[in-house]
ZAVO-429147 format. One line per field, with one value per atom (N, C-alpha, C, O): chain; residue number from 1; x, y, z; atom name; residue in one letter. Coordinates in pm, whole numbers, always signed. Example, Ala and Ser with C-alpha at 12.3 -4.5 7.8 and 13.67 -1.06 7.14 Angstrom:
2
chaine	(A, A, A, A, A, A, A, A)
num	(1, 1, 1, 1, 2, 2, 2, 2)
c1	(+1319, +1230, +1320, +1424, +1285, +1367, +1290, +1341)
c2	(-569, -450, -330, -332, -225, -106, +3, +114)
c3	(+780, +780, +780, +846, +708, +714, +787, +804)
atome	(N, CA, C, O, N, CA, C, O)
residu	(a, a, a, a, s, s, s, s)
! end
This chain:
82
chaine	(A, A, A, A, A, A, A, A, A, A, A, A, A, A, A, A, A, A, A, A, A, A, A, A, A, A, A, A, A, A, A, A, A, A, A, A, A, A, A, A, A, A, A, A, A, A, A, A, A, A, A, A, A, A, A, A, A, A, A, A, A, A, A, A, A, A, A, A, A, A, A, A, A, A, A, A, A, A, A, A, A, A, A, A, A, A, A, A, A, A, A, A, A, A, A, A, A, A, A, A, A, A, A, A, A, A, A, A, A, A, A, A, A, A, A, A, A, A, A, A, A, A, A, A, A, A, A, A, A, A, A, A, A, A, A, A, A, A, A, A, A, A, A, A, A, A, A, A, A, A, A, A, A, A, A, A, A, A, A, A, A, A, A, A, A, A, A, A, A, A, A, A, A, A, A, A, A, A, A, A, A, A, A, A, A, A, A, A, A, A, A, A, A, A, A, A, A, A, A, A, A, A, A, A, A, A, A, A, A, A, A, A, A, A, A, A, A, A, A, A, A, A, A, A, A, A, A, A, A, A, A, A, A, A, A, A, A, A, A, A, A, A, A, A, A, A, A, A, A, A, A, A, A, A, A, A, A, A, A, A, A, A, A, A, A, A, A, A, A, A, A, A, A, A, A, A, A, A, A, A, A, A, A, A, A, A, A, A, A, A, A, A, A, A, A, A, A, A, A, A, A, A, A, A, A, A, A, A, A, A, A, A, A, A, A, A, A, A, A, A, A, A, A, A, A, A, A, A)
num	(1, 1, 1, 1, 2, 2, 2, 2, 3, 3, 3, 3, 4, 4, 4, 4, 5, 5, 5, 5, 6, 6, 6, 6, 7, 7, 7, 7, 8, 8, 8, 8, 9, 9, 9, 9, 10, 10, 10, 10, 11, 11, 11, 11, 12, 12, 12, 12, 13, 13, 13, 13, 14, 14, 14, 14, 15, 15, 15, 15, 16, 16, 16, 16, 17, 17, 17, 17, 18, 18, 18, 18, 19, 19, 19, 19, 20, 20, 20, 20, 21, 21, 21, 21, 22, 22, 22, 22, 23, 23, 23, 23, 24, 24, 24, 24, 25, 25, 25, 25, 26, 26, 26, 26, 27, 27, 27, 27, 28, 28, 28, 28, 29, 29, 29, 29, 30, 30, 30, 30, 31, 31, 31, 31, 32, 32, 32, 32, 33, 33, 33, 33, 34, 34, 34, 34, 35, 35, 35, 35, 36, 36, 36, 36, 37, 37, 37, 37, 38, 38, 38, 38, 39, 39, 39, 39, 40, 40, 40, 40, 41, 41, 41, 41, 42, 42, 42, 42, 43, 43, 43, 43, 44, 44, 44, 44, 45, 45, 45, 45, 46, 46, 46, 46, 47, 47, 47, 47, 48, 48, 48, 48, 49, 49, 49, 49, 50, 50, 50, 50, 51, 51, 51, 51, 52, 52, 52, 52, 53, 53, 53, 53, 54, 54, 54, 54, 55, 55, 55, 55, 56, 56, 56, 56, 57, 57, 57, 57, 58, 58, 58, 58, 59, 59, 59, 59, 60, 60, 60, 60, 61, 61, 61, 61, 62, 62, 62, 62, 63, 63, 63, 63, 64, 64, 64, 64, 65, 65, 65, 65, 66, 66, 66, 66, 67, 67, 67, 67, 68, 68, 68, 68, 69, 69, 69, 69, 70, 70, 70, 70, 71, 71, 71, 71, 72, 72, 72, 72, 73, 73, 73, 73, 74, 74, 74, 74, 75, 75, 75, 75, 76, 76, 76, 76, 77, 77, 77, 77, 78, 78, 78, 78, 79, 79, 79, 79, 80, 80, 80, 80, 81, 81, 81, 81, 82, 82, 82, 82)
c1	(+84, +0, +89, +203, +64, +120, +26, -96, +67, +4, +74, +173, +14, +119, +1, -107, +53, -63, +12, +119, -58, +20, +6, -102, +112, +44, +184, +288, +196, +281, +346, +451, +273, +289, +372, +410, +397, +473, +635, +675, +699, +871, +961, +913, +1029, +1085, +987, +914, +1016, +943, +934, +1020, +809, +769, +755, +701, +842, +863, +770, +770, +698, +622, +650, +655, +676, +666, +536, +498, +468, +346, +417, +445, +451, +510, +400, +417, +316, +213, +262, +379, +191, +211, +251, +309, +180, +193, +344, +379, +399, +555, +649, +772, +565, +675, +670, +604, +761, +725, +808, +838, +848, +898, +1002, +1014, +1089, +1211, +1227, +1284, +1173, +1166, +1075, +1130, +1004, +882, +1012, +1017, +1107, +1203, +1291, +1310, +1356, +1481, +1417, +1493, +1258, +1231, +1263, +1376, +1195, +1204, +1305, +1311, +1462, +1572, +1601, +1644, +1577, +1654, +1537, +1588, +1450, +1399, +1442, +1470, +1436, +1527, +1637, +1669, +1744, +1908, +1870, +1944, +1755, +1759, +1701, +1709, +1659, +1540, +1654, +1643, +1757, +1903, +1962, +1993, +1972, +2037, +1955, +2009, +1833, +1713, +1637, +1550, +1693, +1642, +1650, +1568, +1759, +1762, +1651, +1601, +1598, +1494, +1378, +1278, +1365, +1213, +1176, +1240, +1048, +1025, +914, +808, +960, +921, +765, +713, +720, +598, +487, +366, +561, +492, +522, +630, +418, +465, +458, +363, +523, +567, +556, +655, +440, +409, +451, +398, +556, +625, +518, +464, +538, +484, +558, +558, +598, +689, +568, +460, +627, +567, +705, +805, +712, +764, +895, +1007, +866, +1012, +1078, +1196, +1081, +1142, +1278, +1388, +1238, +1311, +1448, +1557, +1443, +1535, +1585, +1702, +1536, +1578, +1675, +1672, +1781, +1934, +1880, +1784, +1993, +1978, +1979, +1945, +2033, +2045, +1916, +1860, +1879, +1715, +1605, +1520, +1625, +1552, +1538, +1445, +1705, +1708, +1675, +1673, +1647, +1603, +1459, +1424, +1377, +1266, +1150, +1034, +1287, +1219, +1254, +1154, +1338, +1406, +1255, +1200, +1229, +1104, +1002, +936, +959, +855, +856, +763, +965, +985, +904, +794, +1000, +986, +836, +806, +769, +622, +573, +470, +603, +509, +524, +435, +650, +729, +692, +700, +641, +616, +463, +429)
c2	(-117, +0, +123, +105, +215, +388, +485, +473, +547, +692, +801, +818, +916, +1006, +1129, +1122, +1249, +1342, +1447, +1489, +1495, +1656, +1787, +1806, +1870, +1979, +2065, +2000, +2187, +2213, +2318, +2378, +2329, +2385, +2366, +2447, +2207, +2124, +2084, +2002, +2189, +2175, +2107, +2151, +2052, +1951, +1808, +1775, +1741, +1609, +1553, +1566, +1465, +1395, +1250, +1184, +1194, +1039, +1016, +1103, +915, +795, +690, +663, +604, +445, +398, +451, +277, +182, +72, +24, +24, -93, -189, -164, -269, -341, -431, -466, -476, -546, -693, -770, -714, -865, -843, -893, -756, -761, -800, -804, -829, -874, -766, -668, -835, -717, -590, -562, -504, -369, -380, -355, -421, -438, -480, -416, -592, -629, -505, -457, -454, -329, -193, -132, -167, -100, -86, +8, -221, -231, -254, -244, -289, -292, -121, -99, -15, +106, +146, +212, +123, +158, +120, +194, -3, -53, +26, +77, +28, +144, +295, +356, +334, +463, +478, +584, +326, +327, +316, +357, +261, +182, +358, +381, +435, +543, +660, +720, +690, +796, +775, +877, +679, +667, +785, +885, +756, +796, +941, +978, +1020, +1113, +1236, +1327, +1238, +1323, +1327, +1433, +1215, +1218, +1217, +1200, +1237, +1261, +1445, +1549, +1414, +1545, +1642, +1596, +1826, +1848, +1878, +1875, +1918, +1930, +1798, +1804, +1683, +1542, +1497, +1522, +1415, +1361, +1184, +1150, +1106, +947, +842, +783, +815, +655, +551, +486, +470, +318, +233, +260, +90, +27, -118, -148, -188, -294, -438, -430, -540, -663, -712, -642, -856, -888, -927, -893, -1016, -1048, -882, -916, -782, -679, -695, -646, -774, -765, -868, -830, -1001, -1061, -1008, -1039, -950, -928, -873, -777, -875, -871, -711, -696, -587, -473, -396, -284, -512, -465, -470, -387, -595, -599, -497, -456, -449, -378, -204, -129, -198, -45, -39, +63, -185, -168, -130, -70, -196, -227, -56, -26, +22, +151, +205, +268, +221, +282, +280, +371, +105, +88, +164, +229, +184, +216, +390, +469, +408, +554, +591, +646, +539, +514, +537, +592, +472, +420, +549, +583, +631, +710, +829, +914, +840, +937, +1009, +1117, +859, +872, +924, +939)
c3	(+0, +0, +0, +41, -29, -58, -50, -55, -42, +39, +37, +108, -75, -49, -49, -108, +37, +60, +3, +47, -114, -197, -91, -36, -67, +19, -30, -18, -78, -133, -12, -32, +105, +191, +310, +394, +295, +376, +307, +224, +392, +341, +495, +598, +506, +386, +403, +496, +275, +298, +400, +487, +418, +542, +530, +441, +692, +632, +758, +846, +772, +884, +835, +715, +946, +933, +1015, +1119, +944, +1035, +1007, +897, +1146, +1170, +1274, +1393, +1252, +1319, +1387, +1372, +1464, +1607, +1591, +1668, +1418, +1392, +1290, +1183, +1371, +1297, +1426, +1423, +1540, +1654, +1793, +1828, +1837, +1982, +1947, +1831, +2075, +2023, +1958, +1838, +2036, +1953, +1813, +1724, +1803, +1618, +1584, +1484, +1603, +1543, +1510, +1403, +1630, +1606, +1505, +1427, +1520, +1425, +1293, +1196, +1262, +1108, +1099, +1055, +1128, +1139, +1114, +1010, +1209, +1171, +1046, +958, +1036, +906, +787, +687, +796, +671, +649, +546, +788, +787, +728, +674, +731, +655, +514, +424, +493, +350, +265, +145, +351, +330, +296, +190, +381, +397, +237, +174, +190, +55, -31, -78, -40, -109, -100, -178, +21, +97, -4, +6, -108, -221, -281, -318, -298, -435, -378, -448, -222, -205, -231, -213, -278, -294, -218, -175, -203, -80, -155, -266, +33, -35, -12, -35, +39, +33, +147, +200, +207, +321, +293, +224, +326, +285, +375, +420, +403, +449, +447, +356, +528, +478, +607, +715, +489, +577, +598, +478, +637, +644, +689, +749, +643, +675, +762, +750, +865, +954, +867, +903, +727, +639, +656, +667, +662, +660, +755, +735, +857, +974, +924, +966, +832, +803, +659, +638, +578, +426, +414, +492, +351, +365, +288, +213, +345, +327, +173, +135, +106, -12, -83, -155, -41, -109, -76, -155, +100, +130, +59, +29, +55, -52, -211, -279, -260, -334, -388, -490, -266, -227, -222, -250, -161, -107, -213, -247, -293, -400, -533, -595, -530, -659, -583, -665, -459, -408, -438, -426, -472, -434, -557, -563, -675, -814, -897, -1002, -802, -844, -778, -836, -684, -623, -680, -690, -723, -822, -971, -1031, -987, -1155, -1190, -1308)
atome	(N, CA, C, O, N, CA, C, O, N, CA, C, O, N, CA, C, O, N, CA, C, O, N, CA, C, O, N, CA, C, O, N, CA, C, O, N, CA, C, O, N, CA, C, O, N, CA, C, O, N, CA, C, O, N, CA, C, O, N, CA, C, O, N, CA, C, O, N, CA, C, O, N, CA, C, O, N, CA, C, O, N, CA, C, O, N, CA, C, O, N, CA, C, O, N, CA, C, O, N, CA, C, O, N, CA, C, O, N, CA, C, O, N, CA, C, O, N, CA, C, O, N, CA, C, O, N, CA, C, O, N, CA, C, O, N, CA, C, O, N, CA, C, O, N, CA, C, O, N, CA, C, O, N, CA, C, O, N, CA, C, O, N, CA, C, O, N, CA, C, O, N, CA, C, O, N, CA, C, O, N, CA, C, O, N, CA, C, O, N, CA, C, O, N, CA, C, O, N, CA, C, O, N, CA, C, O, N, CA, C, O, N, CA, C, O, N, CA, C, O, N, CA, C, O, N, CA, C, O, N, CA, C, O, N, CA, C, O, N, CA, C, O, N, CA, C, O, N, CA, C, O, N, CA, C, O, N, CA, C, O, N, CA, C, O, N, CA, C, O, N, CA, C, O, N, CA, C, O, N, CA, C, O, N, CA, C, O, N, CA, C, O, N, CA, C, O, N, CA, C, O, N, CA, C, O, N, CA, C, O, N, CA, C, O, N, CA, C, O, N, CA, C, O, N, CA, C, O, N, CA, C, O, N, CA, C, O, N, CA, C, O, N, CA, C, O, N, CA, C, O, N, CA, C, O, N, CA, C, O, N, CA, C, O, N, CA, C, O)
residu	(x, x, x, x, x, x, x, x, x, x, x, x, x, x, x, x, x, x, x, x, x, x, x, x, x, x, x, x, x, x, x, x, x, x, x, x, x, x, x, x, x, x, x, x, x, x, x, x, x, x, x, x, x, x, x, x, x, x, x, x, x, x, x, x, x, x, x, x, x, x, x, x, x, x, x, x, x, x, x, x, x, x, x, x, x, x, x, x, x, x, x, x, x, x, x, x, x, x, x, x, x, x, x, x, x, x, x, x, x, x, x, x, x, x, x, x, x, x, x, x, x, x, x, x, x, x, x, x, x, x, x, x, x, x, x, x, x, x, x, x, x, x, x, x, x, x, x, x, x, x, x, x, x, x, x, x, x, x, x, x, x, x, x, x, x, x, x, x, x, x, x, x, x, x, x, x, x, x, x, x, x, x, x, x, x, x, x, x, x, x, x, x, x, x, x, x, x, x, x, x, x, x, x, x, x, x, x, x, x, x, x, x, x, x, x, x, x, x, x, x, x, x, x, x, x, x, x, x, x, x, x, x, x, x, x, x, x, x, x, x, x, x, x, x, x, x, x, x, x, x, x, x, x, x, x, x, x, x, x, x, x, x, x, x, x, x, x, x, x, x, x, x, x, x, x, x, x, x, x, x, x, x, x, x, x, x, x, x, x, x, x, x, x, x, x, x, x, x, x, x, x, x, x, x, x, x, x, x, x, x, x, x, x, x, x, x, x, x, x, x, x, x, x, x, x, x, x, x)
! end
């Protein structure tokens, strides 16, 4: 799912994560978060202002080797982009 809210009023871009409960207790709910945030820092150029950006992670988030995951946010970006 994606979600992006236009507001041209809102500088600089806006990131949230929903990380759900059936992703584990806090700690796993955390470190999916961090690890989207690292995978998210690569990418932080190409978000654009003006938008605020919804991630949402499933529990595989928590094992998926990092490379997959930046790729992951990268197509997502892509798609919201275009």
């Amino acid at each position: 799912m994606r979600v992006v809210r236009l507001d041209p009023a809102d500088e600089p871009p806006r990131v949230a994560f929903a990380i759900g409960k059936r992703s584990g207790n806090a700690v796993a709910r955390n470190r999916i978060r961090r690890r989207l945030r690292a995978a998210l820092h690569e990418e932080a150029a190409g978000l654009r202002t003006g938008r605020a950006y919804l991630f949402g992670a499933a529990p595989a988030a928590l094992d998926m080797p990092m490379s997959k995951l930046r790729a992951s946010v990268h197509a997502l970006l892509q798609m919201v982009d275009a």
